[in-house]
N, C-alpha and C positions, 0 to 999 in steps of 0.2 A: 738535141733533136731540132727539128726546122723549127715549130713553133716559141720552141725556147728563145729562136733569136728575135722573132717578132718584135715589133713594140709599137704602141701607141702612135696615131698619126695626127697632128696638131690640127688638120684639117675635119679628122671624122668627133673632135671636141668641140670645133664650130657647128660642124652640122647638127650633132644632139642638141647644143645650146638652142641654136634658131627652132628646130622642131619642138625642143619643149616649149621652147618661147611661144610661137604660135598656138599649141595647144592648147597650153594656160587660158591665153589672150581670149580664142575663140568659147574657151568656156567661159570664160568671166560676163562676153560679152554676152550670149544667149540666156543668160540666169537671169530671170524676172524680178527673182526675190534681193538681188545685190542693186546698190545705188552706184550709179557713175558718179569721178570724182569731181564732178561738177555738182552735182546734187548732195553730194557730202561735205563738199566745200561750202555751199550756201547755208544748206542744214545747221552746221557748223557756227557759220557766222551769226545766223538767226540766233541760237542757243545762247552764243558768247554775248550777243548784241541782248537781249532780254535774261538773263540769267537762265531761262526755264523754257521749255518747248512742248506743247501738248506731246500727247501718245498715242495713237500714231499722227506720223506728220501728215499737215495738211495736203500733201502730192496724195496721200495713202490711206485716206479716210473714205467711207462709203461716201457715194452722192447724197446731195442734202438740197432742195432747194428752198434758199435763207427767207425768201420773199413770203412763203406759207409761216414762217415759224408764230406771229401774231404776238397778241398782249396775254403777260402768264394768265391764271386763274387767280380769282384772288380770295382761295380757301385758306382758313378754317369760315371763312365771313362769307355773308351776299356780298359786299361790295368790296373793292377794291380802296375803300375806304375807311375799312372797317367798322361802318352799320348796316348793321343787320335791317336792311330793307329793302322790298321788291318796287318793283318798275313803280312810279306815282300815272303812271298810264292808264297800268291792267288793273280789272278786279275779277275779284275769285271768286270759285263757289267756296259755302261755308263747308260741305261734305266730302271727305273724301271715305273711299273703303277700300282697302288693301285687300286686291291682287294677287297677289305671290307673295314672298318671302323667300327668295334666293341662297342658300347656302353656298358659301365659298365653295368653292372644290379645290384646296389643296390641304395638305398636309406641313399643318408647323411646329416648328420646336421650341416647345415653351408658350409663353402669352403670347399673341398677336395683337397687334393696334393699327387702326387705321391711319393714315399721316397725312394724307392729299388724296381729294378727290376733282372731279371733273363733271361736267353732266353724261358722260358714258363708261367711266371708267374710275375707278375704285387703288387705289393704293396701299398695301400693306406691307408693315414690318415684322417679321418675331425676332426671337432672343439671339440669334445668331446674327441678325442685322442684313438676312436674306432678304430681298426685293420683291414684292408680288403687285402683277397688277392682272386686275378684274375687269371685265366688262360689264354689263350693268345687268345682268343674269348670271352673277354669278361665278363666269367661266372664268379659269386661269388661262392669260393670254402666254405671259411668260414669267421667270421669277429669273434672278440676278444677284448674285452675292458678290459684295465688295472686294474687291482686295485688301483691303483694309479698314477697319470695323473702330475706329478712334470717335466715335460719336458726333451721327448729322447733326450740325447747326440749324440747319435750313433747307428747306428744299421748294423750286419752283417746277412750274408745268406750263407749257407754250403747246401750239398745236401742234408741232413735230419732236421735242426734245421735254426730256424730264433732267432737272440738275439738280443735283445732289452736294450739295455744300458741307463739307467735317469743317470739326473747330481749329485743326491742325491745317488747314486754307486746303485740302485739296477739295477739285471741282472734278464730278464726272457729270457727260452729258450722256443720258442713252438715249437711243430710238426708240418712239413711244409703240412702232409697229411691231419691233423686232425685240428690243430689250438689249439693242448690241451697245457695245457703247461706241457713240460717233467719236469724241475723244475724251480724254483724260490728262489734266491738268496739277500738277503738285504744286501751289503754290510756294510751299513751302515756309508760310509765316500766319501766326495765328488769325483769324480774324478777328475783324473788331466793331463788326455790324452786322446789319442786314440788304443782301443784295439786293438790286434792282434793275431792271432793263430801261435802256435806252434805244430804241430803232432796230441796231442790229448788233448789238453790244449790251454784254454781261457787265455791273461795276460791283464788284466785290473790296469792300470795305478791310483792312488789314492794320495790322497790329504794324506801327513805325517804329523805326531805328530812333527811341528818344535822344542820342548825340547828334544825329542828325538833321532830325525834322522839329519842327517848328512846331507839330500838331501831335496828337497825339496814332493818328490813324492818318491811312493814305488807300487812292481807291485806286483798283488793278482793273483797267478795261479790257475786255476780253472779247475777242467774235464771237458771238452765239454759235457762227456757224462751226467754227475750225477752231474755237476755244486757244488759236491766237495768243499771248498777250504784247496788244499796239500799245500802250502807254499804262505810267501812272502819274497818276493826278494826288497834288495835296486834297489830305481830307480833314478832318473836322476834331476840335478837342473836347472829348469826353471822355471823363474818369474810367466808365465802364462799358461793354456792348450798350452798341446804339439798336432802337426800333425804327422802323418806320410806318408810316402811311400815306398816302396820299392826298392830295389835296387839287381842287381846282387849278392853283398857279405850279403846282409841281409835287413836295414830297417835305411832309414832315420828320424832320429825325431825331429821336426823344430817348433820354437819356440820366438818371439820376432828378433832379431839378431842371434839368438846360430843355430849351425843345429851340430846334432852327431848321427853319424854310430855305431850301434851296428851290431851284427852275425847272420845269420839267427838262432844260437843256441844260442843263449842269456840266455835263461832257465840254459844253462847247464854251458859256461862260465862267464858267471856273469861281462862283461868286453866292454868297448867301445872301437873302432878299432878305433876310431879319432872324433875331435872333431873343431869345427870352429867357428868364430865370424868373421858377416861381419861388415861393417861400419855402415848400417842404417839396420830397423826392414823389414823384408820378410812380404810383403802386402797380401798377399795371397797361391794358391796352386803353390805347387813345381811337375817339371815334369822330369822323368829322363827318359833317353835313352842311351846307350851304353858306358857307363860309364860315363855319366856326367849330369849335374843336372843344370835344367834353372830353376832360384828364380826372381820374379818381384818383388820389395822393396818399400814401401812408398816414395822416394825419386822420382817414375816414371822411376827406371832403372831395366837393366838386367842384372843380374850376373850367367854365367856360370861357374860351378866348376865341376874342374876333380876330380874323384871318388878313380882314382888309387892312384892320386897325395895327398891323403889324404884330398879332398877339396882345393887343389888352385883355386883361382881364373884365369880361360883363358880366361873371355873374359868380358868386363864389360860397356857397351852401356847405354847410354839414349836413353827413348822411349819417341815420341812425341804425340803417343794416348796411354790412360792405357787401360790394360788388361779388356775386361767386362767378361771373363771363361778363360781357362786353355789354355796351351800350345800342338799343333800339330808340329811334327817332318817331313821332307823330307829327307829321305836317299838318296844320293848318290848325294844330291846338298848339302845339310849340310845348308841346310835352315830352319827359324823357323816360324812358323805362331800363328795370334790368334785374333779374335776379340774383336774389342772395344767395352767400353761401348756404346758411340755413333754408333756401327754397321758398322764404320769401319774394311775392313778385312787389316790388319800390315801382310807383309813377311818381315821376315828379312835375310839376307848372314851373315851366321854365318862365313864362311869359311873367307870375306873378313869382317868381324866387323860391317857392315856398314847397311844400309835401302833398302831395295829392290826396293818395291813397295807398295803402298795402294792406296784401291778402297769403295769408301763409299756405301756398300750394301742395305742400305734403308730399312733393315729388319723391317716388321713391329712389330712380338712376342716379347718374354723376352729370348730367347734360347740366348745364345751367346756363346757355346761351337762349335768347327768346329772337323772334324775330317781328316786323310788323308789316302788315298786308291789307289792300283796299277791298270791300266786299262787296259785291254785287249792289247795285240800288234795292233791289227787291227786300235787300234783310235790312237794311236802312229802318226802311219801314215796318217792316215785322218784328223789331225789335227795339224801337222807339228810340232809334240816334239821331242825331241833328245832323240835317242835312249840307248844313257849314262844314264839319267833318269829314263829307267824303268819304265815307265809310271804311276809315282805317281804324284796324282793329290789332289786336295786340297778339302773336302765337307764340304757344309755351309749352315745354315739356309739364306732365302733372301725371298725378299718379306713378305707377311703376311704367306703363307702356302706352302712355299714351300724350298727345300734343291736347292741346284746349286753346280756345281762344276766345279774348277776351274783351269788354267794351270798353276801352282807355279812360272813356271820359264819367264811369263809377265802380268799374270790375265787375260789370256784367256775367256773367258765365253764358258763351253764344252755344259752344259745339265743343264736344269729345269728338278725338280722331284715334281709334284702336290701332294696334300695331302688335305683332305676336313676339315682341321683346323691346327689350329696352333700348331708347337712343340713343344714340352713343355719340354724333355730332347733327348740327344742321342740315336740313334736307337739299336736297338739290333739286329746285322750283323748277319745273317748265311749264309751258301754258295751263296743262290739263291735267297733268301727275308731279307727286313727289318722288322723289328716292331718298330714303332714309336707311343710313348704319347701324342695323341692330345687333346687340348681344340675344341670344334667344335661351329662355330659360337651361336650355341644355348645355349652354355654354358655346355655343355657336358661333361664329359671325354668317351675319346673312345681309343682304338687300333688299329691303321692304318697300313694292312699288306700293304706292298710294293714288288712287284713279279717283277724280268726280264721278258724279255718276252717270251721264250718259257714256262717257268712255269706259267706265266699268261694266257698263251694261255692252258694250257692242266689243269688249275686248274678253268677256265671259261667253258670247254666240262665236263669236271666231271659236272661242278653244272646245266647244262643243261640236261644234261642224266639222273638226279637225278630230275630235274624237272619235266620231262617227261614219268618220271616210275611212272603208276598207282599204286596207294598205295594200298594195301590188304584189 
């Protein structure tokens, strides 16, 4: 038959070619979600060139603008230095009276704890290592589960981004609005510190190649904004994870027995200002003030070193309760305070070396960080302190639910501050109120504002007047 003789024409194999060919083409090029091989090429190279590449790349990350992002917070502490101390500017009233008491509003699985807070917003964990964050009434803004749940080392909080640091080095940054994450970083090698910001850079401290490196750690800089990594830098040799804190000329990093001062430009001088070894291993947090640095050491002692003096040792005491949290300063007695495990509150006279006083507070909670605050002149006088003083006074968890506070200079007892549960970290001070993380006897977490009282009084007519307006 005719068809039978037919055959294929070399010419209509060309034509299919080119038509498929364009086809293809025209779709590859209209797809938003495919990268040209130009931006695959570069990709590529980045990756090859750094071993490692956030997720997603920086072409394909939400907008950020780097210039908001600011200095982290620097919780579980008031300061960034870790003393527990407010502005030496403002003084307080001695009263406050709680407000509210804010109940979470989500549902978690197993225990939850709080990890980082903010003055507006609240951070929590449960058991699954799900993400929660609060606003300061309480509301779930948004919640975030990891992809991978190998236990945070660390976590900071900047005004636009929250980083989350595992011990297995990966880095996620979320959006503090959204909860999305801006990116996601695998390091891919353990760490072997505590991160810290520089300008517009992350430096995340890492466990070295010992055949290779000189030290025993090396630090990975990273864009805050596009979590990037533009270099790494030699880092520092200590036995075990480093701490840090900060200081006037830059950043302490403390470590076993070692503690050494680097530049707040570390990035750029690459160089340690001094370096120190005490006699026994630093038990816990270090706290500095005004040039000098209180360490409490395994041995149950306390060593002050001057900062100027390149870490000498000035002052070096046995303590006969241990520390149960961190160090509180008294200016202008140049006294030190802190509570014990056992919930004793320890003052000690720095000026004369020696033990003040202690008073066994019976607290019932787990809180045992204290903090110190200046008091209005009016209680100066109503409660017979020396006006040398300046009326800083000493604040402390005590009983099961409640702060106190206290006269530094013999353990006065000034003021109970009630609260419908237990503390569970330090308040987050603003001018007029506190907020405090409580557990509430029901087993709750809630938010406990705390008002002076002209602001409790005019913050009680608001919600009465609002009560009283018929609604539409």
């Amino acid at each position: 038959m005719e068809y039978e003789a037919r055959s294929i024409k070399w010419y209509w194999v060309a034509l299919l070619i080119l038509y498929s060919g364009g086809a293809i083409y025209l779709l590859l090029k209209s797809n938003p979600y495919l990268y040209s091989q130009k931006t695959l090429k570069s990709q590529f190279q980045k990756s090859e060139s750094n071993h490692i590449a956030p997720w997603p790349p920086k072409s394909s990350q939400f907008e950020l603008n780097a210039s908001k992002l600011g200095e982290p917070a620097p919780w579980p502490y008031l300061t960034s230095e870790n003393t527990n101390i407010t502005s030496e500017e403002v003084t307080r009233n001695k009263s406050y009276t709680e407000f509210k008491a804010y109940d979470l509003q989500a549902i978690f699985k197993g225990s939850a704890k709080p990890f980082l807070q903010t003055k507006s917003s609240l951070f929590v964990t449960d058991e699954t290592g799900r993400i929660f964050l609060f606003d300061s009434k309480g509301n779930l803004k948004w919640s975030y589960h990891p992809h991978s749940n190998d236990g945070f080392f660390q976590s900071l909080v900047d005004n636009e981004l929250l980083y989350l640091i595992q011990k297995n080095g990966e880095v996620t940054a979320l959006q503090l609005d959204s909860g999305r994450p801006q990116w996601i970083l695998p390091l891919e090698t353990e760490v072997a510190g505590e991160a810290w910001t520089y300008k517009d850079h992350l430096l995340v401290p890492l466990q070295a190649d010992k055949a290779s490196s000189k030290t025993s750690s090396e630090i990975a800089v990273l864009s805050r904004e596009s979590g990037v990594l533009e270099k790494t830098l030699p880092g520092f040799d200590f036995k075990d994870n480093f701490k840090k804190v900060r200081s006037s000329d830059g950043w302490l990093l403390y470590s076993g027995s070692q503690v050494i001062a680097i530049s707040h430009n570390y990035l750029e001088s690459q160089k340690t200002l001094w370096s120190t070894t005490l006699p026994e291993q630093i038990a816990d947090t270090m706290a500095v003030y005004n040039g000098q640095a209180f360490l409490h050491t395994v041995g149950n002692r306390l060593y002050v070193l001057n900062l100027k003096k390149k870490g000498d040792v000035d002052l070096d005491m046995d303590l006969d309760v241990t520390p149960g949290g961190g160090f509180t300063y008294l200016p202008e007695m140049d006294r030190l305070a802190y509570l014990s495990k056992d919930s004793i509150l320890r003052v000690l006279d720095l000026k004369k070396g020696e033990k003040a006083w202690r008073f066994d507070l019976g607290v019932g909670g787990s809180l045992r960080e204290i903090w110190s605050s200046r008091l209005k002149g009016a209680y100066i006088q109503e409660f017979g302190m020396k006006w040398a003083y300046k009326g800083w006074t000493i604040w402390s968890p005590c009983r099961k639910h409640h702060f106190c506070i206290y006269n530094p200079e013999k353990g006065q007892l000034i003021q109970r501050i009630e609260m419908s549960g237990e503390p569970l970290h330090l308040p987050m001070i603003a001018e007029n109120q506190m907020l405090v993380v409580i557990r509430k006897p029901d087993g709750k977490l809630a938010l406990s504002l705390l008002l002076e009282p002209a602001e409790y009084k005019a913050a009680m007519a608001k919600e009465e007047a609002q009560n009283s307006t018929p609604a539409n």
